[in-house]
C-alpha positions as CSV (number, residue, x, y, z in Angstrom):
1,X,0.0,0.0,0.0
2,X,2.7,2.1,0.6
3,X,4.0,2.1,-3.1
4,X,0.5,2.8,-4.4
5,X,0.2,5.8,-1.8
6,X,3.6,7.1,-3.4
7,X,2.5,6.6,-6.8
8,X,-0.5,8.5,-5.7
9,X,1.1,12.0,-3.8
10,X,-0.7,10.5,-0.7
11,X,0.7,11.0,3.0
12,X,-1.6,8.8,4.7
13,X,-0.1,5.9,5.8
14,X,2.7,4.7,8.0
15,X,6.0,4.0,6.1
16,X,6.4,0.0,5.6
17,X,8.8,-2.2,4.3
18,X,9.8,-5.5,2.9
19,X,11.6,-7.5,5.5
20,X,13.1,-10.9,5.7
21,X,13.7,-12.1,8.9
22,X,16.0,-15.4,9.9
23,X,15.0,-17.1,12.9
24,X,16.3,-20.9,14.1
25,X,13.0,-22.7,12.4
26,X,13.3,-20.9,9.1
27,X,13.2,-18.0,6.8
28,X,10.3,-15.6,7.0
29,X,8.9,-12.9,5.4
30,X,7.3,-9.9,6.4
31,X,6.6,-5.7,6.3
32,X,8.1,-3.8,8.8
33,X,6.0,-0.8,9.2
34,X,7.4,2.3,11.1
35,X,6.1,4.3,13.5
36,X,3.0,6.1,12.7
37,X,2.4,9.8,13.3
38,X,-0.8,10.7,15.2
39,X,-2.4,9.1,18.2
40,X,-3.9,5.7,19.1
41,X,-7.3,7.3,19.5
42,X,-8.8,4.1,21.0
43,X,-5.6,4.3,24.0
44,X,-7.3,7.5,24.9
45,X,-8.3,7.9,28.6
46,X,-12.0,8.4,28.4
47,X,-11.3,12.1,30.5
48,X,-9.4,12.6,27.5
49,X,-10.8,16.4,26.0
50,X,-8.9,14.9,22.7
51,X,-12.3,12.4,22.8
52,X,-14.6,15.3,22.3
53,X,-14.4,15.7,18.7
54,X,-16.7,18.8,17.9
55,X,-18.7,18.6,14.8
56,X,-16.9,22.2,13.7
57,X,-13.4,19.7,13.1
58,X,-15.0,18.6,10.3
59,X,-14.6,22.0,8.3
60,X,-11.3,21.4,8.1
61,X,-9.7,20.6,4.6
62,X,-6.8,19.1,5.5
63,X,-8.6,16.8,7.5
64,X,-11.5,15.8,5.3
65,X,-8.7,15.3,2.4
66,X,-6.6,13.2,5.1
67,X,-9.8,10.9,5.8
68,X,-11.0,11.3,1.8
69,X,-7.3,10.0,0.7
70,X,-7.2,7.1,2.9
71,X,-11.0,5.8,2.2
72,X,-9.6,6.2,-1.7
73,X,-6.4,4.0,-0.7
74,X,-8.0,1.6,1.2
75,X,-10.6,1.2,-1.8
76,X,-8.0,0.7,-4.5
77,X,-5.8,-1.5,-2.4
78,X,-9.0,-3.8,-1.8
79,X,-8.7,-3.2,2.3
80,X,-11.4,-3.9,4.0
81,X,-10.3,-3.9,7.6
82,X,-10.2,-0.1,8.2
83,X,-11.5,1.0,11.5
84,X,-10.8,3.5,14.1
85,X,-8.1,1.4,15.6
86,X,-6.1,1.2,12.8
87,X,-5.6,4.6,12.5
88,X,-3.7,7.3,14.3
89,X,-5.4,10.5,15.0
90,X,-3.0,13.6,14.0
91,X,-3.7,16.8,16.4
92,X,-2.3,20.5,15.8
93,X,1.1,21.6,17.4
94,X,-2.0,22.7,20.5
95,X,-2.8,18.8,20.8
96,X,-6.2,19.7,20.5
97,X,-7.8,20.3,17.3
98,X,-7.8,17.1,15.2
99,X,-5.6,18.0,11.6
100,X,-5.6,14.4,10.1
101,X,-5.4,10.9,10.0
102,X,-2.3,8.1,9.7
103,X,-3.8,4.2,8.3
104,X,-2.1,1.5,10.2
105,X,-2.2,-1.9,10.1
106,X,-2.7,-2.5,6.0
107,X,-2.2,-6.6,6.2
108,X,-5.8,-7.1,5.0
109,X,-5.3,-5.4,1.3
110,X,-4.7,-7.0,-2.0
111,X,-6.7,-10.0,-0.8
112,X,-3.8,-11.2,2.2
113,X,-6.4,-11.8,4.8
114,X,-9.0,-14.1,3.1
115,X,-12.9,-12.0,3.3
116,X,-14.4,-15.1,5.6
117,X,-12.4,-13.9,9.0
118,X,-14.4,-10.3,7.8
119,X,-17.7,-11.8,7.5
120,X,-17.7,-10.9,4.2
């Protein structure tokens, strides 16, 4: 996904990579993704005021894009396991006014994860 995002002129996802990694039992591959910018929104203490989203956050642009570009990815890359806790919440340099969104946790696109585990 994150070549595609590239290809795109997207900033919506976490950086991944192509790893191999060598263990005792064998040879393994995997994506190495690093760290994501934004917040785990569902680690939030509920006293959190970050958890009071007010509907006027939703004007923003730069946010609406943010959300807009990832629903776009996610729908081109055939991911259907998008949800509120794999994706970081970005907040202004305040920490309080939501600016935009960071996907995480892409392993279900181009058909990885087979649709039955989705009750699909």
């Amino acid at each position: 996904m994150t070549s595609i995002e590239k290809a795109l002129g997207m900033h919506v996802l976490a950086d991944s990579h192509k790893v191999t990694i060598k263990k005792d039992d064998g040879v393994f591959d995997g994506i190495f993704m690093e760290n994501a910018d934004g917040t785990d929104f569902i680690a939030l203490k509920s006293d959190d005021k970050r958890l009071k989203i007010k509907e006027s956050e939703f004007n923003n642009r730069e946010l609406l894009k943010s959300i807009a570009d990832l629903q776009i990815l996610d729908y081109i890359c055939g991911n259907v396991d998008r949800h509120v806790g794999n994706m970081f919440i970005k907040f202004d340099n305040t920490n309080s006014k939501i600016i935009g969104v960071t996907g995480i946790d892409n392993d279900s696109s181009f058909s990885i994860k087979s649709f039955d585990q989705f009750n699909i």
